[in-house]
C-alpha positions in Angstrom: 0.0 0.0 0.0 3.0 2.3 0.6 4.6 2.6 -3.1 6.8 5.3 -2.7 8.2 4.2 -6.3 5.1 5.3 -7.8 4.7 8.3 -5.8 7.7 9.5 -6.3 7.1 9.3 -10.0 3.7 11.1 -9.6 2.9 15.1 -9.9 0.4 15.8 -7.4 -2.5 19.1 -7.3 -2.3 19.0 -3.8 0.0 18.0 -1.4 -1.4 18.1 2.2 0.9 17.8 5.5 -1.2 16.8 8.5 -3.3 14.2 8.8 -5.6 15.2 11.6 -9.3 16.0 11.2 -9.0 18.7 8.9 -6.4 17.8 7.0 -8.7 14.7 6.4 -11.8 16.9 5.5 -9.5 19.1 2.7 -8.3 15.4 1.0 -11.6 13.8 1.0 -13.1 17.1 -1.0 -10.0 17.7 -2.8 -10.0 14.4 -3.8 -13.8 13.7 -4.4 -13.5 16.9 -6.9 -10.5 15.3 -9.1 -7.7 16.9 -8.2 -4.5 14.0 -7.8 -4.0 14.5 -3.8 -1.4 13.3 -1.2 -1.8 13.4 2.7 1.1 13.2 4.9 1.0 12.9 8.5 4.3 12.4 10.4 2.8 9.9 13.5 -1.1 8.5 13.1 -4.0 10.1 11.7 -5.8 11.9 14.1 -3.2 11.7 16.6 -2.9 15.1 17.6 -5.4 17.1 18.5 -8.1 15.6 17.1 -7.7 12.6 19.2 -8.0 15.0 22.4 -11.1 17.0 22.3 -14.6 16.5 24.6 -16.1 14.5 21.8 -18.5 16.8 21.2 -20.2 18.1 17.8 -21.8 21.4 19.0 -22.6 24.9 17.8 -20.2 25.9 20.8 -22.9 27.9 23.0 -20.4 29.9 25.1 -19.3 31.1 21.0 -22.4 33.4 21.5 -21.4 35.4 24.6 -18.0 36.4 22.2 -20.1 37.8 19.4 -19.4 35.1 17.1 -22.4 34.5 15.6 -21.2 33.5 11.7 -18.9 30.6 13.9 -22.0 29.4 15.8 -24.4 29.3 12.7 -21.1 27.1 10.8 -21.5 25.0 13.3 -24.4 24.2 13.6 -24.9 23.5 10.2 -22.2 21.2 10.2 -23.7 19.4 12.8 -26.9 18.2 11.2 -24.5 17.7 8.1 -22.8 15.4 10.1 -25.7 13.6 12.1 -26.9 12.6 8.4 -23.5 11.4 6.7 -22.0 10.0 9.2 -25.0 8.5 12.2 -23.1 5.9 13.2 -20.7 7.9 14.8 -22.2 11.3 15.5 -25.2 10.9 18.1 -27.6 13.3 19.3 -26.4 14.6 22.6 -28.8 16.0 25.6 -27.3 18.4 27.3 -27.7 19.8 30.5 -27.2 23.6 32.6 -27.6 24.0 35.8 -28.0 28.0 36.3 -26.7 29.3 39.9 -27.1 32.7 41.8 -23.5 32.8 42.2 -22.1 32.5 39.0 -21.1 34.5 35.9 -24.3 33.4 33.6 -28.0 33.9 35.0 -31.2 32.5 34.2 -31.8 35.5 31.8 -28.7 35.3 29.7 -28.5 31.4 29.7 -32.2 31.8 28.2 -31.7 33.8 25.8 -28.4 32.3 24.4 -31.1 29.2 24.5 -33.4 31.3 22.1 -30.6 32.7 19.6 -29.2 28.9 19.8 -32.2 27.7 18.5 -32.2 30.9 16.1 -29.4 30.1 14.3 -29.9 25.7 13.9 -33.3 26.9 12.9 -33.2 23.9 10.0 -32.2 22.0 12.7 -33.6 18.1 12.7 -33.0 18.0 17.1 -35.7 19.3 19.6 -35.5 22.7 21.1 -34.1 23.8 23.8 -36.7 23.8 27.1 -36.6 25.6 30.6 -36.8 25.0 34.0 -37.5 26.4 36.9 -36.1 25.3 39.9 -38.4 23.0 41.5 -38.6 21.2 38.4 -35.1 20.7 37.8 -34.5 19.3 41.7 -37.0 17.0 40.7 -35.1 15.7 38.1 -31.4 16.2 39.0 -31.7 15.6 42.7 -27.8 14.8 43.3 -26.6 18.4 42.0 -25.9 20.7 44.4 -28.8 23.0 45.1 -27.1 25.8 46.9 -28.2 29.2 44.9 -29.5 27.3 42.7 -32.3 29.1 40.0 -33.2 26.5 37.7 -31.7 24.7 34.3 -31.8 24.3 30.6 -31.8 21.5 28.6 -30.9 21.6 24.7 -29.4 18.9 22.3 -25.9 19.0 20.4 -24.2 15.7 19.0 -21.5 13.5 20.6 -18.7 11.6 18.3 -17.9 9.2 20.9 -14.9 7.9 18.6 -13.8 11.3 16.9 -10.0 9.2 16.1 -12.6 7.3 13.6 -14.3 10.4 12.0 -10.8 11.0 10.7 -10.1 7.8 9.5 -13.6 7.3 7.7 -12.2 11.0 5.9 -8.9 9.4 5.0 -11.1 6.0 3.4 -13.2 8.0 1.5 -10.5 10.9 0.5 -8.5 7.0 -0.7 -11.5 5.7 -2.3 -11.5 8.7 -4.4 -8.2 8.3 -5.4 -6.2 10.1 -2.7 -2.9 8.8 -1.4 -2.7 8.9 2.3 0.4 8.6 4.3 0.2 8.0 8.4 4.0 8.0 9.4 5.8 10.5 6.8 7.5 13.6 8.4 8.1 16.3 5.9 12.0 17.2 6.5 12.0 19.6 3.9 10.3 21.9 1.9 11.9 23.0 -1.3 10.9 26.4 -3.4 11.9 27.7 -6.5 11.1 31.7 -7.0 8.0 32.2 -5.3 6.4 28.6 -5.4 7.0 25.3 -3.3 8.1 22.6 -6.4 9.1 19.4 -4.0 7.9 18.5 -0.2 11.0 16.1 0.8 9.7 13.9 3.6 11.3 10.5 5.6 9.7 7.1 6.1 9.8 6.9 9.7 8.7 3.2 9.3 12.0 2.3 7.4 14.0 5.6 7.2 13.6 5.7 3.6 13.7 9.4 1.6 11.4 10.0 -0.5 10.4 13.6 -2.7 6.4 14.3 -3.7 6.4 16.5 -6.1 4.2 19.1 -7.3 2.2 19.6 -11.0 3.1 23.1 -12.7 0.3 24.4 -10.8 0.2 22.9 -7.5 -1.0 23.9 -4.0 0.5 22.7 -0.8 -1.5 22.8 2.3 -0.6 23.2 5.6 -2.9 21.5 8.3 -0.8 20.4 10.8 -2.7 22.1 13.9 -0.4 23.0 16.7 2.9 22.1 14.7 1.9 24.9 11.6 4.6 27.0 12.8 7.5 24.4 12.6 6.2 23.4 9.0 6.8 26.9 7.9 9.9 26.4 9.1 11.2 23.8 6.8 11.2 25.8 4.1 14.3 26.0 1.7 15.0 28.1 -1.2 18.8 27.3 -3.5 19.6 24.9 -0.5 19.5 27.4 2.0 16.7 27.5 4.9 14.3 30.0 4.1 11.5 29.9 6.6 8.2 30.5 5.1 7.5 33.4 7.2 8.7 34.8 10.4 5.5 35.9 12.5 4.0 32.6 15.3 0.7 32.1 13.9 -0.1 29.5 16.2 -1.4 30.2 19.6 -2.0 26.6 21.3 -3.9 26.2 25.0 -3.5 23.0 26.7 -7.0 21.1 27.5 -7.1 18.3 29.7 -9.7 15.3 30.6 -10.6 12.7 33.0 -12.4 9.4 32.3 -14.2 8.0 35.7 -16.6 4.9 36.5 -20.1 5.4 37.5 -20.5 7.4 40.5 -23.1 7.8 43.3 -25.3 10.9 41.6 -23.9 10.4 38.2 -25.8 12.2 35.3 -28.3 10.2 33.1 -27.3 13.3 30.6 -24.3 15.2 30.0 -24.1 18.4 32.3 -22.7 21.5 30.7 -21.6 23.0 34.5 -19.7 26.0 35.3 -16.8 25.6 37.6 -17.5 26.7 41.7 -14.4 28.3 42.3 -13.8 29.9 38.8 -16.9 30.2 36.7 -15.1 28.3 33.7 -17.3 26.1 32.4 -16.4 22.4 31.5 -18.3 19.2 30.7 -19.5 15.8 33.0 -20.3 13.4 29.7 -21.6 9.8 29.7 -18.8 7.7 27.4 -18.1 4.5 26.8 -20.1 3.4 29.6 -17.8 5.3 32.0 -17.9 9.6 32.3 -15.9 11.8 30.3 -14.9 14.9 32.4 -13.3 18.1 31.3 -11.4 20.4 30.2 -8.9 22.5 31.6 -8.0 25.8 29.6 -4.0 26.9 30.1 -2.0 29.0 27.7 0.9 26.1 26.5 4.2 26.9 25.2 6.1 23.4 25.7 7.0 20.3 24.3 4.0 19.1 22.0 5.0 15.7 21.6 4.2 14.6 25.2 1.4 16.2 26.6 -0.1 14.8 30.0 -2.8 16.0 32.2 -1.0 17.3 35.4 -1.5 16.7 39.0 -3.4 20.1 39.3 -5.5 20.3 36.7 -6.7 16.1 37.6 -7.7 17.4 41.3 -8.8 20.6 39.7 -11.4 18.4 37.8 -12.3 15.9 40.3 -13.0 19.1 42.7 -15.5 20.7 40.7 -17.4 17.8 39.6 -17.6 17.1 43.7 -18.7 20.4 44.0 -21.8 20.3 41.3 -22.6 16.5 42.4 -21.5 16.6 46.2 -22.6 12.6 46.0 -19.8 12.0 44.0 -17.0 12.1 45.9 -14.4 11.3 43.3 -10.6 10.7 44.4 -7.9 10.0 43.0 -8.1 6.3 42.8 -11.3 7.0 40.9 -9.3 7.2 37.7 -9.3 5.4 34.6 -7.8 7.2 31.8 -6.5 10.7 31.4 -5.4 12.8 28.2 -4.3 16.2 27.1 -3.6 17.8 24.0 -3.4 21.3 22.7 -6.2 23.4 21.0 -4.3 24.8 17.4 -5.6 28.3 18.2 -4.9 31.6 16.5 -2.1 33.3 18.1 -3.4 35.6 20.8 -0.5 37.0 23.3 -2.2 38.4 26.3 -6.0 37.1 26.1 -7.4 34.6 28.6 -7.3 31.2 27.1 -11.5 30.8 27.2 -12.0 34.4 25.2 -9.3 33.4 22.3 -11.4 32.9 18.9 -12.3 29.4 18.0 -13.0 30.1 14.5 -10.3 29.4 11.5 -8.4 31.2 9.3 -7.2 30.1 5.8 -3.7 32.3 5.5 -2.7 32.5 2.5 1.1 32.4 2.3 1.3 35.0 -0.9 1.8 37.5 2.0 4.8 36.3 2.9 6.5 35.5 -0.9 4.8 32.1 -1.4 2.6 31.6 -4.1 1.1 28.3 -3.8 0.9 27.8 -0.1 -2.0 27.8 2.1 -1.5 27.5 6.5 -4.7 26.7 8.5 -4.7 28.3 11.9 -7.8 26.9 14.4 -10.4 24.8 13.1 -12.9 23.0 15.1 -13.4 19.0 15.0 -17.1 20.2 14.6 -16.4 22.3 11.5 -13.8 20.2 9.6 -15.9 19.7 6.7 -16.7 23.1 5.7 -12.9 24.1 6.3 -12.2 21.4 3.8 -14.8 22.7 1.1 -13.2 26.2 1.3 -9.5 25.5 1.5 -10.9 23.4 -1.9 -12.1 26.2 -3.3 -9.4 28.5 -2.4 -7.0 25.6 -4.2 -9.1 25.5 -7.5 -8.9 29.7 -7.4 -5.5 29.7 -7.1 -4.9 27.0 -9.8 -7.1 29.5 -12.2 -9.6 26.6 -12.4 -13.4 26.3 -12.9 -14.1 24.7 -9.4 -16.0 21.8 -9.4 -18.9 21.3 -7.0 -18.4 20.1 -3.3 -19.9 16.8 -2.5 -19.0 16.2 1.2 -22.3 18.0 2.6 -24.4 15.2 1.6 -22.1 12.5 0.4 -21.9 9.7 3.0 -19.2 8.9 5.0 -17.8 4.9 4.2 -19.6 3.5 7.1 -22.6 5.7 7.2 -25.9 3.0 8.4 -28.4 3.5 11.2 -29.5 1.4 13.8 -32.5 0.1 12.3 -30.9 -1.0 9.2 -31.7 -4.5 7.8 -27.8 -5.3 7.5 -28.1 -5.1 11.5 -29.9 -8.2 12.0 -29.1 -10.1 8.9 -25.4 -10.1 10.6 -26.8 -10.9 13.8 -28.5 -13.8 11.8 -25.4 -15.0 9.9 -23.1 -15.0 12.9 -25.0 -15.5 15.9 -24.2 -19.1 16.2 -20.5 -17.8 16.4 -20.5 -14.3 17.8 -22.9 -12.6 20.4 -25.4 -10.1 19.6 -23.4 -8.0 22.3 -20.3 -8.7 20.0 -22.2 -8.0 16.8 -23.7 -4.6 18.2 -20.6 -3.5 19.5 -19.0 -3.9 15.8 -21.7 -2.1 14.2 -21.2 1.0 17.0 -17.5 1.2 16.0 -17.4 0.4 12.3 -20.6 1.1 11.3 -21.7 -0.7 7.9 -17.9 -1.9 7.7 -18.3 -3.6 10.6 -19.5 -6.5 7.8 -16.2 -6.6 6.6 -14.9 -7.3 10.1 -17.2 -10.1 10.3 -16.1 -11.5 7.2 -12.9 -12.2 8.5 -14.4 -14.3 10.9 -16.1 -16.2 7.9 -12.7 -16.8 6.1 -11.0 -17.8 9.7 -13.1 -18.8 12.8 -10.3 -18.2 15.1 -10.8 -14.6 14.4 -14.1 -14.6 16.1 -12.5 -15.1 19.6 -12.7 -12.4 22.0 -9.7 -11.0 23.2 -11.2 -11.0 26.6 -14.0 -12.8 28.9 -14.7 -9.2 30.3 -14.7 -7.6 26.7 -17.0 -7.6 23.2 -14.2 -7.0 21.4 -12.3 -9.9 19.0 -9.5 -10.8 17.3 -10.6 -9.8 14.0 -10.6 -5.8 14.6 -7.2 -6.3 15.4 -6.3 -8.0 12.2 -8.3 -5.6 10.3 -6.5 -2.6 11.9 -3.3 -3.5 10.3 -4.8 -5.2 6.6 -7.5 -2.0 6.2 -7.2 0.9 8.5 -3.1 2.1 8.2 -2.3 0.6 11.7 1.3 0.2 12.4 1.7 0.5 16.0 -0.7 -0.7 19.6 -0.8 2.8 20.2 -2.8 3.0 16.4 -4.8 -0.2 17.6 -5.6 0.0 20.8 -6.1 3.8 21.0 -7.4 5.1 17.8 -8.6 2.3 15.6 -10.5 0.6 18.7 -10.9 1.7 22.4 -9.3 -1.1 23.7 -7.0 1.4 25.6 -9.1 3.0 27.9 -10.4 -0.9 29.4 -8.9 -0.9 32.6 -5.1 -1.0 33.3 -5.1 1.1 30.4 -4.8 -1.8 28.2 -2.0 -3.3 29.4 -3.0 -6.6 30.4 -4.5 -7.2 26.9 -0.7 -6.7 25.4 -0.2 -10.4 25.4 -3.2 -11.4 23.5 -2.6 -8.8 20.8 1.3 -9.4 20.0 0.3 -13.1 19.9 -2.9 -12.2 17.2 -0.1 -9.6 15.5 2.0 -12.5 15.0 0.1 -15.5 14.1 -1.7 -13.3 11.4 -0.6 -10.1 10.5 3.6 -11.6 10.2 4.6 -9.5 13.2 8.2 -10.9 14.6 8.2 -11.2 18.1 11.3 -8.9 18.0 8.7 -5.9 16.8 5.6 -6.7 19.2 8.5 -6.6 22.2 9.8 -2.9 20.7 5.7 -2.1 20.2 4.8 -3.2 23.6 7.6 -1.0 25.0 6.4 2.1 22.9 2.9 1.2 24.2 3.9 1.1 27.4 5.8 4.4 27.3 3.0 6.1 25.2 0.7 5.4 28.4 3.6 6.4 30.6 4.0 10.1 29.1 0.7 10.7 27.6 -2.0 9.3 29.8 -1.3 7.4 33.4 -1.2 10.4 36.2 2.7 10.9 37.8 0.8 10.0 41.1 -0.3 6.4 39.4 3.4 6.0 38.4 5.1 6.7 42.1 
């Protein structure tokens, strides 16, 4: 699947480096409209950002309190678009707001950001938002804390519970459509001649391998690499001297953590939009993966982005608050079942608070700065990543002097678009319930969706593949075969973390390590000496990325 042979020998429209969410969105459209596109992304797909977000597809209520209307309206648009290409992944989502005395939004202004939310999804397909006064929301959320409490509102957004496989189902369909995709390809260099970007040299950090994509006479190279924009710039060279692509930061990231926790005494049937007791910032309690999803933290970052953990503070930080809004709770430390933290790729902002920095993109065009055929995204939202991709498309077919052809990704369907009450549902249940569970065949359809059939097929071909990988688990033997044959997995971070959620299954995985290196090498022709050098990346992935300090002492 990798022929570097071929690409090397290929002139590309488009060459795209980063291989998160948006960078997804732009080569599924670019693609889907004929233009010959490449995707590089130096680790995973979606292993940046867009792995660490709240999971949430939302208009972004607080958006409204900034004046950002036209951002609120884009999203909300692209939520529907979303809840109708892609339902087997993007859910409707009740939310709930518990509105206190004491803090920074009253009844009054919650209601009537409730009103203009409603305004502006008015083609919406989800209920309206609804009211309540305070003795009708204690009757329904008794375990909150009452103390000042006014009332509540209750509205709808989406959830993507797996948002790592949003990405991927972009990459699929930007390949089905004739894309070349690339997970582990780091761009080393970026060569111009005159005012335009001719070759992007990149390494194979697979096999160490060079290899140089080059660009058609009129070519556009995109740069979607979220948080690491700024060091992409930087590889620019012109007559074999470094010539950075600009010398201003565009990129101004904040750090956002989360906390994944068990069921709790008082825990939500709902998610709970909450602000904070002690500093009015509001964050998010969220029902996930059977477990609850709690978060985030808001700090300007400036360090290392390769290794980014939640910290002591901002875990107790978390567990306080949510004690504080559920007094019930009583979450501790030991509570813990998963952290993560990444960075938000914001515009650069020196000097505003974190919460108030814009959350809508820019597409900067690099003509600015001497570069003709170069275009930098700065921001984007997981929620918004289509429409970003429709017009960095439309900006590419401008710049290329083309008649643009029309976009296709607001209605097209994503590769494993089905809904629950499709017929394929329980004719699968029907053609392998004598070997699988329905819990096992449900669970397929919730991750895959209507590729979850080719999952099962590999069952059909070889009945060891059916086997779970644990008594406590739904999860098989297959997925893990079909991560590496049909979804770009190279690595158990890939498998256990973004192709499946094997990860977050207590002991963060660990204890499943043995099962999977012995499934890696029976069928996918893994050597034992590369599971025992994947294990110990695992292993020190967890370490630095998602096990607290205080687990680790």
């Amino acid at each position: 699947m990798r022929d570097f042979a071929q690409i090397q020998q290929t002139d590309y429209d488009v060459i795209i480096i980063g291989g998160g969410i948006n960078g997804a969105g732009v080569a599924r459209d670019a693609a889907l409209r004929g233009l010959r596109t490449i995707l590089i992304e130096k680790t995973d797909f979606a292993s940046g950002s867009s792995s660490w977000s709240t999971r949430l597809i939302h208009g972004g209520l607080r958006y409204l309190e900034y004046f950002e209307f036209p951002l609120v309206r884009e999203s909300l648009k692209e939520r529907e678009v979303l809840l109708h290409t892609a339902p087997h992944l993007v859910n409707p989502l009740q939310l709930t707001i518990p509105i206190y005395r004491d803090r920074s939004r009253p009844y009054w202004k919650i209601w009537v950001g409730m009103i203009l939310y409603d305004i502006f999804s008015f083609d919406k397909t989800l209920p309206v938002h609804r009211m309540l006064p305070k003795a009708k929301f204690q009757q329904l959320f008794r375990s909150l804390d009452g103390e000042n409490l006014t009332g509540g509102s209750q509205y709808y957004d989406g959830q993507v519970t797996l948002a790592e496989r949003l990405c991927l189902e972009n990459i699929i369909s930007a390949q089905n459509a004739g894309a070349t995709v690339l997970n582990y390809v780091e761009v080393t260099e970026i060569l111009l001649k005159g005012s335009r970007i001719t070759d992007v040299v990149c390494k194979d950090k697979l096999t160490g391998e060079s290899i140089t994509i080059s660009g058609s006479a009129d070519a556009v190279v995109i740069n979607t690499a979220g948080p690491w924009i700024d060091y992409v710039c930087k590889l620019g060279s012109k007559a074999g001297k470094d010539f950075p692509i600009g010398n201003k930061q565009k990129n101004g990231s904040t750090k956002g953590s989360h906390i994944v926790v068990g069921n709790f005494p008082g825990a939500p049937g709902s998610t709970l939009y909450v602000e904070a007791k002690s500093d009015g910032r509001p964050f998010f309690i969220v029902p996930w993966l059977g477990m609850y999803l709690i978060g985030t933290t808001d700090i300007p970052y400036k360090d290392d982005l390769e290794n980014i953990k939640a910290n002591n503070e901002e875990i107790d930080y978390l567990l306080r608050e949510t004690n504080n809004i559920i007094p019930t709770a009583n979450l501790e430390r030991d509570d813990i079942k998963f952290t993560y933290s990444g960075v938000r790729p914001l515009p650069n902002s020196e000097g505003k608070k974190p919460g108030s920095i814009t959350r809508k993109h820019i597409i900067f065009d690099h003509r600015k700065e001497g570069v003709d055929n170069f275009f930098t995204l700065i921001g984007g939202k997981l929620t918004t990543y289509r429409n970003v991709g429709e017009e960095m498309v439309d900006a590419i077919f401008k710049r290329m002097k083309r008649s643009p052809k029309p976009c296709r990704t607001d209605s097209l369907p994503l590769p494993g678009c089905i809904l629950p009450s499709d017929a394929r549902i329980q004719k699968a249940i029907t053609e392998y319930g004598s070997t699988l569970s329905t819990n096992t065949i449900d669970h397929l359809f919730t991750i895959y969706g209507a590729k979850a059939l080719e999952v099962l097929t590999l069952t059909k071909e070889n009945p060891e593949l059916s086997e779970p990988l644990s008594p406590d688990l739904p999860d098989i033997k297959a997925q893990i075969v079909y991560a590496v044959e049909s979804e770009f997995a190279h690595t158990l971070v890939d498998i256990m973390r973004r192709r499946t959620t094997l990860a977050m299954n207590g002991h963060y995985g660990m204890d499943l390590l043995p099962i999977l290196t012995e499934t890696l090498q029976k069928h996918c022709g893994w050597t034992q000496e590369k599971c025992d050098r994947a294990c110990a990346e695992y292993r020190f992935y967890m370490e630095h990325n998602c096990i607290p300090d205080y687990q680790l002492t």
